[in-house]
C-alpha positions as CSV (number, residue, x, y, z in Angstrom):
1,X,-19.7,-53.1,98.6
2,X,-18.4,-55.8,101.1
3,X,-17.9,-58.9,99.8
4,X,-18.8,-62.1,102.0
5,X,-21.4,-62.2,104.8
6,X,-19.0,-63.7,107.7
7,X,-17.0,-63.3,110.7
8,X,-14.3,-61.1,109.3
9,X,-17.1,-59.3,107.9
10,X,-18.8,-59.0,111.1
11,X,-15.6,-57.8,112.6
12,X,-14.9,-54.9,110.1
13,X,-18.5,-54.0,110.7
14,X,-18.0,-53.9,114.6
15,X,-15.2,-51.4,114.0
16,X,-17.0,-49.6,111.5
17,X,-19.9,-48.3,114.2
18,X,-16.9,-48.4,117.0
19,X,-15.3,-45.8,114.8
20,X,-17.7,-43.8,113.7
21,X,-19.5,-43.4,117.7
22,X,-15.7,-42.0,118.6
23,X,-15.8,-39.8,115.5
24,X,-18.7,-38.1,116.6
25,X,-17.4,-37.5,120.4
26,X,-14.0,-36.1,118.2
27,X,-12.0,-38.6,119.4
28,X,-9.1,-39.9,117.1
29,X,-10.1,-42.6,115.4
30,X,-9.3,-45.2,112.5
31,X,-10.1,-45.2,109.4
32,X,-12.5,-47.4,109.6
33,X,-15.0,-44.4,110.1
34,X,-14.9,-43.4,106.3
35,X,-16.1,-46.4,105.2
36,X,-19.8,-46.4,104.2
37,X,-21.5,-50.4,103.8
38,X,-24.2,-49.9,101.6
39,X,-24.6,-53.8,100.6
40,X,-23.2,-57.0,100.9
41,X,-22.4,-59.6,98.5
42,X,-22.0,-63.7,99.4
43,X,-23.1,-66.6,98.0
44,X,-25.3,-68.4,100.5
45,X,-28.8,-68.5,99.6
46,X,-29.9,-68.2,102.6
47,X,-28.4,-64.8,103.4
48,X,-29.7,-63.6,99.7
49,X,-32.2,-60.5,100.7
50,X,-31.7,-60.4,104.3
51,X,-29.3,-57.9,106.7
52,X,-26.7,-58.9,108.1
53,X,-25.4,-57.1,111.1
54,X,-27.8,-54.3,109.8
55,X,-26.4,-54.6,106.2
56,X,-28.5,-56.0,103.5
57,X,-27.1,-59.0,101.3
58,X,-28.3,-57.9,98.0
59,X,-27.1,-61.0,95.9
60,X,-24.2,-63.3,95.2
61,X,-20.7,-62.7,93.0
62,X,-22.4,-63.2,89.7
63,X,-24.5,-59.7,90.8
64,X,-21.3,-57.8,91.9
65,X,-21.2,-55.8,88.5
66,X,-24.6,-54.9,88.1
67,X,-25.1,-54.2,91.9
68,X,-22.3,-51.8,91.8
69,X,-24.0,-50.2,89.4
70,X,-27.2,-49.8,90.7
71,X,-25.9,-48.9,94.5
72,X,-23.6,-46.4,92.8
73,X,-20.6,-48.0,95.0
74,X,-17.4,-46.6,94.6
75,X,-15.1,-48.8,96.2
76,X,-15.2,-53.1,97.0
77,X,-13.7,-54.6,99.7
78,X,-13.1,-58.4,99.4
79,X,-13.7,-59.5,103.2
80,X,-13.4,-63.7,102.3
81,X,-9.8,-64.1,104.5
82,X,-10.4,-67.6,104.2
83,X,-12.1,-67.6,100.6
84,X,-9.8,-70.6,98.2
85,X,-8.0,-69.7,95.8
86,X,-9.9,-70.6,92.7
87,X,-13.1,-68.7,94.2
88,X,-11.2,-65.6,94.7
89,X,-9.7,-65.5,91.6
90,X,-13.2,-66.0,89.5
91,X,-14.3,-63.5,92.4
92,X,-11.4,-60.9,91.6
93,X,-12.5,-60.9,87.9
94,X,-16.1,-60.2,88.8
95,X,-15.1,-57.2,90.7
96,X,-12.6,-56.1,87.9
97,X,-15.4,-55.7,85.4
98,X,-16.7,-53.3,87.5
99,X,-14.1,-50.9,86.8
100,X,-13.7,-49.6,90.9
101,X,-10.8,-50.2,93.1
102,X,-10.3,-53.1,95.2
103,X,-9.1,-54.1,98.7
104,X,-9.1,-57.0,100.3
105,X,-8.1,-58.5,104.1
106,X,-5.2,-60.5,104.0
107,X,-5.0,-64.4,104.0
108,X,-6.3,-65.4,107.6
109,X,-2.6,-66.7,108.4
110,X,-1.2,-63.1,108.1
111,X,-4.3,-61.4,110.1
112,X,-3.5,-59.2,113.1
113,X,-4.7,-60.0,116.9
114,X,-8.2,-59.3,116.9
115,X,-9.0,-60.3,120.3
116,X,-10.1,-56.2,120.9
117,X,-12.5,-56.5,118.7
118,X,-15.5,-55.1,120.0
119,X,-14.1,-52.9,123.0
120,X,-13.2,-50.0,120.8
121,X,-9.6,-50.4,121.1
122,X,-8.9,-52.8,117.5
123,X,-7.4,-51.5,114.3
124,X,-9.0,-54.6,112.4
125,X,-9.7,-51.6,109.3
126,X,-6.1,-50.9,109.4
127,X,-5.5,-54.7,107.8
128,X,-7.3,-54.0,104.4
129,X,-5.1,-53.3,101.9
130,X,-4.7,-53.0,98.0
131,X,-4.8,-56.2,95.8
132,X,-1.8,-57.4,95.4
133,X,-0.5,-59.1,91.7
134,X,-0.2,-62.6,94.0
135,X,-3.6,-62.5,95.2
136,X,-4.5,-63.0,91.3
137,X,-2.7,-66.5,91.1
138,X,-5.6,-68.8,92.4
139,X,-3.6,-70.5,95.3
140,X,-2.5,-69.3,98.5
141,X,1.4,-68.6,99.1
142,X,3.1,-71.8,99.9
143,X,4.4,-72.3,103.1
144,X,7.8,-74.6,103.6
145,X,9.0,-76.7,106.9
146,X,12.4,-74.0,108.3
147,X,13.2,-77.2,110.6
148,X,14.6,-79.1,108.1
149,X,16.1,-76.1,106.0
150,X,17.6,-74.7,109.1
151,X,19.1,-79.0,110.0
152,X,21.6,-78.3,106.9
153,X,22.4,-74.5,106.4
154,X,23.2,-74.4,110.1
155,X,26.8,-73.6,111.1
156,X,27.4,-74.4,107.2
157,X,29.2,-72.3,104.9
158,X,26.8,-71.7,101.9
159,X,27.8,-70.0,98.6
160,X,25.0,-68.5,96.4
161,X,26.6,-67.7,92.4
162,X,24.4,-65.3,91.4
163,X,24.1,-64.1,94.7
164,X,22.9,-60.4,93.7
165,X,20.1,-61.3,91.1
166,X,16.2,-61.5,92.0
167,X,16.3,-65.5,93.5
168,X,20.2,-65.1,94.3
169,X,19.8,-61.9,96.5
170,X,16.4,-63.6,98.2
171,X,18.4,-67.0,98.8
172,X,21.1,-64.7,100.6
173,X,18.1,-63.3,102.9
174,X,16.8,-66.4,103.6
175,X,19.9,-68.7,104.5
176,X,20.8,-65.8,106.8
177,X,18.0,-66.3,109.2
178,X,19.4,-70.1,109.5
179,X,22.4,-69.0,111.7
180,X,25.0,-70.1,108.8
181,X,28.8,-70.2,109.6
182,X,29.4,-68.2,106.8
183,X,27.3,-66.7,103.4
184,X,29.5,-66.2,100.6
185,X,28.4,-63.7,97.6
186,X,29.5,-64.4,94.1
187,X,28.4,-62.3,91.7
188,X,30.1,-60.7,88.6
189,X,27.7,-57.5,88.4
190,X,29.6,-55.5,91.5
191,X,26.0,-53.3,92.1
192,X,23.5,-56.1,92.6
193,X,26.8,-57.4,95.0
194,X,27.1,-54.7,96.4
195,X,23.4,-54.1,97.3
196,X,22.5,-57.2,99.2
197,X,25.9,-56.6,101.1
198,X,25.0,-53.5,102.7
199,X,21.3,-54.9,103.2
200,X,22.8,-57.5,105.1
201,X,25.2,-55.5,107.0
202,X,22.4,-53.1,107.8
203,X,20.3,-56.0,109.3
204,X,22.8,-58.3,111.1
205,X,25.9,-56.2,111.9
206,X,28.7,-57.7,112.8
207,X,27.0,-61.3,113.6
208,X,26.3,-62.4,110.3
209,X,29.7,-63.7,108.6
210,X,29.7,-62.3,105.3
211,X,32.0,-62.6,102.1
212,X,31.0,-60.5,98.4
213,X,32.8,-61.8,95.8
214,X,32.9,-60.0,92.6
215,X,33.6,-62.9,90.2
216,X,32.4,-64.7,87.0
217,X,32.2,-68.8,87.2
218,X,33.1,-68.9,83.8
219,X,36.3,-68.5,84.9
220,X,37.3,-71.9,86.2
221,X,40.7,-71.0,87.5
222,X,39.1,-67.8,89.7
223,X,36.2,-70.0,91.1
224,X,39.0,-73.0,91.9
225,X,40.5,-70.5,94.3
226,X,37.4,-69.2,95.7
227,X,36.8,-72.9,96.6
228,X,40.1,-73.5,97.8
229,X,40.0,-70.5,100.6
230,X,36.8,-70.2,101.7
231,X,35.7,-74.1,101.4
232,X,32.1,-74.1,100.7
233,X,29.5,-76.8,102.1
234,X,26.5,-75.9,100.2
235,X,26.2,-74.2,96.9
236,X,23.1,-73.0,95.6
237,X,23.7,-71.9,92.0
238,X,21.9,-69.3,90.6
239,X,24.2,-67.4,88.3
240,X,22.7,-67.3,85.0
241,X,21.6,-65.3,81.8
242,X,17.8,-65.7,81.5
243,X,16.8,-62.9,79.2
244,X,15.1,-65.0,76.2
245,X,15.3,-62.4,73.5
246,X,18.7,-61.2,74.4
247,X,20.3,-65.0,74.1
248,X,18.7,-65.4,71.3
249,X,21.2,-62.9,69.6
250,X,23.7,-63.4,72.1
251,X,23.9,-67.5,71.5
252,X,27.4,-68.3,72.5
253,X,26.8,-65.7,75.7
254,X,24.2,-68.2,77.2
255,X,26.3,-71.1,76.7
256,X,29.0,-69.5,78.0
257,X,27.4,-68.5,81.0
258,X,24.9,-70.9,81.9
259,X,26.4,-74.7,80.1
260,X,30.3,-74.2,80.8
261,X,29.8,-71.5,84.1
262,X,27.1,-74.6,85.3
263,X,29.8,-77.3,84.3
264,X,32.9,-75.3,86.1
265,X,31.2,-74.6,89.9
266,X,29.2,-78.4,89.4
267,X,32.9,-79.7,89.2
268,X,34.6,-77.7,91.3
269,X,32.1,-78.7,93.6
270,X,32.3,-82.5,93.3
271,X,36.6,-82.0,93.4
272,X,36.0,-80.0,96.6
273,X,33.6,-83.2,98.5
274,X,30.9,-80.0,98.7
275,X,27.9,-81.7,100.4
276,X,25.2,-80.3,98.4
277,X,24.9,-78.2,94.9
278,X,21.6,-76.9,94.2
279,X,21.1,-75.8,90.4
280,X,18.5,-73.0,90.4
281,X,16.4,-73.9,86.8
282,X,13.2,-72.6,85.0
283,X,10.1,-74.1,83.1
284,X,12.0,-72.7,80.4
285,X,14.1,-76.0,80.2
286,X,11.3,-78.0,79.3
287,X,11.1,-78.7,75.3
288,X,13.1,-75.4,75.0
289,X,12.3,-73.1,71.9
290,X,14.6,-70.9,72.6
291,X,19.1,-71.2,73.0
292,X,18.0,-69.8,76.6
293,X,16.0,-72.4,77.7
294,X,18.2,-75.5,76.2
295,X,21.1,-74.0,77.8
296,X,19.2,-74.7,81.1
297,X,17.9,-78.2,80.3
298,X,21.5,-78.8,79.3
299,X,22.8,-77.6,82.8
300,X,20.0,-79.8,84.2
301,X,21.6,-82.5,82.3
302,X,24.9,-81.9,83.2
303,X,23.8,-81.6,87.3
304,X,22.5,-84.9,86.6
305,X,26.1,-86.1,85.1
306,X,27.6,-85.0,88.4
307,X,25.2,-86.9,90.1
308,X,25.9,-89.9,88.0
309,X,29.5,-90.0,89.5
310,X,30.5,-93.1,91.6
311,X,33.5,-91.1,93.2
312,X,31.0,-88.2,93.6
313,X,30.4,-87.4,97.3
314,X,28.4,-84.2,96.3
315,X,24.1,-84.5,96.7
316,X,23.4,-82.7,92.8
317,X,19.8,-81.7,92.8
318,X,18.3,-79.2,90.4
319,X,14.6,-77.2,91.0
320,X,13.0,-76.2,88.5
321,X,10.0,-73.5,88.8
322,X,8.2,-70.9,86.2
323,X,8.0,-67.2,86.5
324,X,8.8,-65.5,89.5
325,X,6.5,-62.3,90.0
326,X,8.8,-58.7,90.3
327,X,11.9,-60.4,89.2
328,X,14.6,-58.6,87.3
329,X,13.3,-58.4,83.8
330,X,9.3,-60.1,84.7
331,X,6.3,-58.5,83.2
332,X,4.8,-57.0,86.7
333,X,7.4,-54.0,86.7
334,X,7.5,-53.2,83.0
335,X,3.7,-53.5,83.2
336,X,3.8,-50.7,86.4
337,X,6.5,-48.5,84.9
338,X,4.3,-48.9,81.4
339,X,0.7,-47.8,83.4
340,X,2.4,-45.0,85.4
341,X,3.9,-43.5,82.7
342,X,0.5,-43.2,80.7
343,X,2.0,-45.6,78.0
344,X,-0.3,-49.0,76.4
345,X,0.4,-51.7,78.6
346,X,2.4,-54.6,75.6
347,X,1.6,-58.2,75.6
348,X,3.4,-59.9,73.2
349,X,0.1,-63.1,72.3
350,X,-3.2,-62.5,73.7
351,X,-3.1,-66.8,74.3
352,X,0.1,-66.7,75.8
353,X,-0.1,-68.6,79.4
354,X,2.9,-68.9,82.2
355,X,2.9,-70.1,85.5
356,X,3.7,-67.6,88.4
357,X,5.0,-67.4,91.9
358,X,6.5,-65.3,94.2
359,X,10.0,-64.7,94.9
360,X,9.9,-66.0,98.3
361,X,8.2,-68.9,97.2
362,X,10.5,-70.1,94.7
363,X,13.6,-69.5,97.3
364,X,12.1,-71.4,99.9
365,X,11.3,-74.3,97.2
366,X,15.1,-74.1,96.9
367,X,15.3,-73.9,100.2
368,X,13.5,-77.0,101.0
369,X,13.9,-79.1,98.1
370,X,18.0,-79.6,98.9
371,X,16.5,-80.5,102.4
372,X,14.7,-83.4,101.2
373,X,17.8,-83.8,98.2
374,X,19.5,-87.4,98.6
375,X,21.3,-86.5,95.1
376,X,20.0,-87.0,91.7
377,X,16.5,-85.2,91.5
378,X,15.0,-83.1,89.7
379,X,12.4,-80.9,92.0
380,X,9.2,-79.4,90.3
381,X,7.1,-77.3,92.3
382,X,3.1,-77.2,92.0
383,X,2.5,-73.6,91.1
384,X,-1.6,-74.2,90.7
385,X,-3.3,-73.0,87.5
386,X,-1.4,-71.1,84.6
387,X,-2.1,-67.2,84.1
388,X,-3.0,-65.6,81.2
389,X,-0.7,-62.5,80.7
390,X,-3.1,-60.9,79.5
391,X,-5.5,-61.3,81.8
392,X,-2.6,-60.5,84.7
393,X,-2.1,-57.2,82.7
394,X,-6.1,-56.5,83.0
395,X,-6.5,-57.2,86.4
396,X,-3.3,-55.1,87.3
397,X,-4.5,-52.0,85.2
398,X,-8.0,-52.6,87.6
399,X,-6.1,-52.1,90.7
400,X,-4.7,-48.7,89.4
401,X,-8.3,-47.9,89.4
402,X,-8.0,-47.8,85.5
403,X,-10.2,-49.3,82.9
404,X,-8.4,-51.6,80.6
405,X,-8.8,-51.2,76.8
406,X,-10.3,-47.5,77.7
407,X,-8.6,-45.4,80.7
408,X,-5.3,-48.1,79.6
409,X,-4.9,-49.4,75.9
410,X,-3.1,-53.0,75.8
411,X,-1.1,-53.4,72.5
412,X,-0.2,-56.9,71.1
413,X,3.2,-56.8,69.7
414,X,3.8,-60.2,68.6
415,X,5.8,-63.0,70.1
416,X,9.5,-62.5,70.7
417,X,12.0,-64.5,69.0
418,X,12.1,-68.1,70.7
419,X,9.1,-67.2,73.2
420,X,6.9,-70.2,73.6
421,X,2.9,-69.6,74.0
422,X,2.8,-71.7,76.6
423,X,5.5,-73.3,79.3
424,X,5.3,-76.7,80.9
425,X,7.3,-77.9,84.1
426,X,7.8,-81.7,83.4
427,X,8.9,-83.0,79.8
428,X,7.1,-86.2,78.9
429,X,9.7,-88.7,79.9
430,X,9.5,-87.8,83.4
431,X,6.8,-89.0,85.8
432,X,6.1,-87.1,89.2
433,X,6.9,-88.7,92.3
434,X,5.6,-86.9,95.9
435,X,7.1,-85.5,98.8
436,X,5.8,-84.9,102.5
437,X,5.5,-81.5,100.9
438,X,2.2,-82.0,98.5
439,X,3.2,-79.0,96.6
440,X,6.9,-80.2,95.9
441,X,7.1,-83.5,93.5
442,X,10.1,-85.1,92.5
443,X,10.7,-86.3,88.3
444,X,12.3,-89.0,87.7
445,X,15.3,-87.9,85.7
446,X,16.5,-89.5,83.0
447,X,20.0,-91.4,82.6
448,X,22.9,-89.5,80.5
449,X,25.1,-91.7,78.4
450,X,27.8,-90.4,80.3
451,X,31.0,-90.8,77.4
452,X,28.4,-89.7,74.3
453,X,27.5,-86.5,76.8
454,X,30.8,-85.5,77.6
455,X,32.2,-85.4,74.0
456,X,29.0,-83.3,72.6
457,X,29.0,-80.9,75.4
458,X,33.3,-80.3,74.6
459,X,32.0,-79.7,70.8
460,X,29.3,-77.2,72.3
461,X,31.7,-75.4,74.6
462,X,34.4,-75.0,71.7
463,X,31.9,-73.7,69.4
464,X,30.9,-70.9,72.2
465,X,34.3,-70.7,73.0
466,X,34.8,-69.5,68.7
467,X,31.9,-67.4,68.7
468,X,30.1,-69.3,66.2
469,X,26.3,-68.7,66.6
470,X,25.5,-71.3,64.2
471,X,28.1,-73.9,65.2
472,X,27.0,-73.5,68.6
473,X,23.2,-73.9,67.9
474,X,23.8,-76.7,66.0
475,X,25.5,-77.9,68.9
476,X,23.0,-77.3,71.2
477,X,20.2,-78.5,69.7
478,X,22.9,-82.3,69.4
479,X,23.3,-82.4,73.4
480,X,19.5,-81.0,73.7
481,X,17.4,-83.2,72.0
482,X,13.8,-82.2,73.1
483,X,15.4,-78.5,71.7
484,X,12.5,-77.3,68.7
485,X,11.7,-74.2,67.3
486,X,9.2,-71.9,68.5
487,X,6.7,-72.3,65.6
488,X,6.8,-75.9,65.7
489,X,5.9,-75.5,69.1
490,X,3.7,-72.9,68.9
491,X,1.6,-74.0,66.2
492,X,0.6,-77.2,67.7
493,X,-0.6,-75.4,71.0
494,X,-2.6,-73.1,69.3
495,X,-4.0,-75.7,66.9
496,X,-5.1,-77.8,70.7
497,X,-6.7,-74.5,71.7
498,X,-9.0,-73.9,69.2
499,X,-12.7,-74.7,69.5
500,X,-14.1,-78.0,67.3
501,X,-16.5,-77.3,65.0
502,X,-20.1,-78.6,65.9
503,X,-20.8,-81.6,63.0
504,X,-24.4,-81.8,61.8
């Protein structure tokens, strides 16, 4: 089954008969000679009934799982390149109640030279691949201006904390194709370090200039000297602890970590006249329920402190973004190893909701949001429509081939301690503001008593610093506000979502 009645379709088909005409003179051909069009699927009436290129339209998306059952097919292809990205989700869960793999041609931006088509000599079959988690989102990958990121990382030495994590590592890759002066690694975990540095050496020899630092920015008095010799010009910090279950029995670690290591590099920065300091921060900040999540909004607040600094020559700008898709500890890997291994696939609410993009994405939001940075903001990315992780762990079981609920069992395990049901990317005192980039907004921060902050966030770090979970908390939730627990939250989400009764 084929599905979509157009000119990418009409291309395939080309190749199809191509391929099969050199198969029977035994000449090598593609693969395109095993595939076998029984029927096409689109949704233009007019095409309902009717061949196409000598292939009969037998009905639109709605029919694709009882077509597929009468046709016997055995495989879809998804041939809508240009289909948007709320069609082709709805599409993709048409053809996952089928139960039968998927492929699909790539977005028409990332489409090969087809200009052979036709002569025999294209490998337009070669393009279809396997669905991919991101094509499951229901918006196409984000694409970011590299003029104006490459205007400030050029001939700049740029420092990435947490330079050998998922976004740290990808930050590294990216700012290296911007011709940099110099790229320097801190990281405390040495293999994640030491990782990236031999990727890089691999890629750029000798031309990219390269320093891996194995260090911890709690450490004030290491990261001063760091500063010091190697004289940073933009920092894009992205050392953090983000597990939410772990900090949640490891309190005083995330305030450690993420409050006072924030608060030591943000200074440092503004002592050293750095010209930019990008915080790297997470939907997670937003009402936190969890110490992981307030120790973020509280190193958005204290980014914003910096910011507030009349001697401050330093552009502070945070970005803030939800889940990143293969990240170190995201629910795409544990959901592969968990399907591979034959094991049920575990969600923890069958409502729970987050908003996804790809690591690339996110680091080129980074990327281009301290572009645009004039110091002060708070960037918020439009990510499109939530995900249910459910229905992400459904779809991803389909493109094993699997069944979910029969070939793959999914297990509900409850939520986690602190995990929200659903995350949000603005809090409600902040409005939106736009950018030439209509998938980037700004929100309109909000003003920090500066003496009142300064004096709760020394009680917070002197409670972390005595390893006093409940001292610290307390602490926490003082400087944090908008900081609530996860059934207060929880409760009045799931209360919203459930249907109202019909009145007589």
């Amino acid at each position: 089954m084929i599905i979509g009645a157009g000119n990418a379709t009409k291309l395939l088909l080309d190749e199809i008969r191509n391929s099969a005409k050199d198969a029977e003179k035994g000449v090598a051909t593609s693969n395109a000679s095993k595939i076998n069009p029984v029927c096409l699927i689109d949704d233009d009436r007019y095409k309902i009934g009717k061949p196409f290129e000598g292939v009969l339209v037998a009905g639109t998306t709605s029919d694709i799982p009882k077509i597929a059952k009468q046709e016997n097919i055995e495989q879809i292809l998804f041939s809508i390149p240009s289909c948007p990205p709320k069609d082709r989700q709805v599409i993709m869960d048409l053809c996952g109640k089928t139960g039968l793999p998927v492929k699909v041609l790539p977005f028409v931006g990332t489409l090969l030279d087809t200009s052979n088509v036709g002569t025999g000599e294209t490998n337009f079959a070669t393009q279809i691949r396997d669905i991919k988690v991101e094509d499951l989102l229901g918006r196409d990958p984000i694409k970011f201006d590299n003029k104006d990121i490459r205007a400030y990382i050029e001939n700049k030495v740029c420092m990435v904390t947490g330079g050998g994590g998922s976004i740290g590592s990808e930050l590294v890759r990216q700012i290296a194709k911007y011709n940099p002066k110099q790229i320097i690694i801190v990281d405390i975990y040495e293999n994640n370090a030491y990782d990236i540095q031999q990727e890089l050496v691999m890629e750029y020899g000798k031309s990219l200039n390269l320093v891996t630092l194995i260090a911890s920015v709690r450490d004030y008095f290491r990261m001063n000297q760091i500063f010091k010799t190697y004289q940073p010009e933009v920092i894009f910090h992205a050392a953090a602890h983000k597990h939410v279950p772990l900090m949640e029995n490891n309190p005083m670690e995330a305030i450690k970590n993420n409050v006072i290591g924030t608060f030591n590099v943000a200074t440092l920065a503004m002592f050293n006249n750095v010209k930019k300091f990008v915080m790297i921060s997470t939907d997670k900040a937003v009402n936190p329920t969890n110490v992981m999540g307030a120790s973020k909004r509280c190193c958005e607040m204290i980014v914003r402190f910096m910011s507030m600094q009349k001697e401050s020559n330093t552009e502070f700008v945070v970005t803030r973004f939800g889940n990143v898709l293969g990240s170190n500890g995201s629910v795409i890997p544990l959901f592969k190893r968990q399907i591979e291994q034959g094991k049920p696939v575990t969600v923890t609410h069958p409502e729970i909701i987050r908003y996804f993009m790809t690591i690339p994405e996110a680091v080129s939001l980074v990327l281009e949001a301290a572009s645009i940075a004039q110091g002060g903001e708070i960037f918020v990315l439009d990510m499109g429509m939530p995900v249910k992780i459910v229905t992400l762990a459904e779809n991803l079981i389909r493109m094993y081939g699997k069944v979910p609920y029969k070939d793959v069992p999914i297990k509900f395990t409850g939520l986690r301690p602190g995990e929200k049901i659903k995350e949000e990317l603005l809090m409600n005192e902040e409005g939106l503001k736009k950018t030439k980039n209509k998938l980037i907004f700004i929100g309109k921060q909000i003003d920090i008593d500066t003496s009142k902050f300064i004096n709760e966030l020394w009680k917070l770090k002197s409670a972390a610093s005595e390893n006093n979970d409940e001292i610290a908390i307390n602490a926490l939730h003082e400087i944090v506000p908008t900081f609530t627990t996860p059934e207060k939250f929880n409760s009045t989400i799931l209360k919203k979502s459930e249907p109202v009764e019909q009145k007589n």
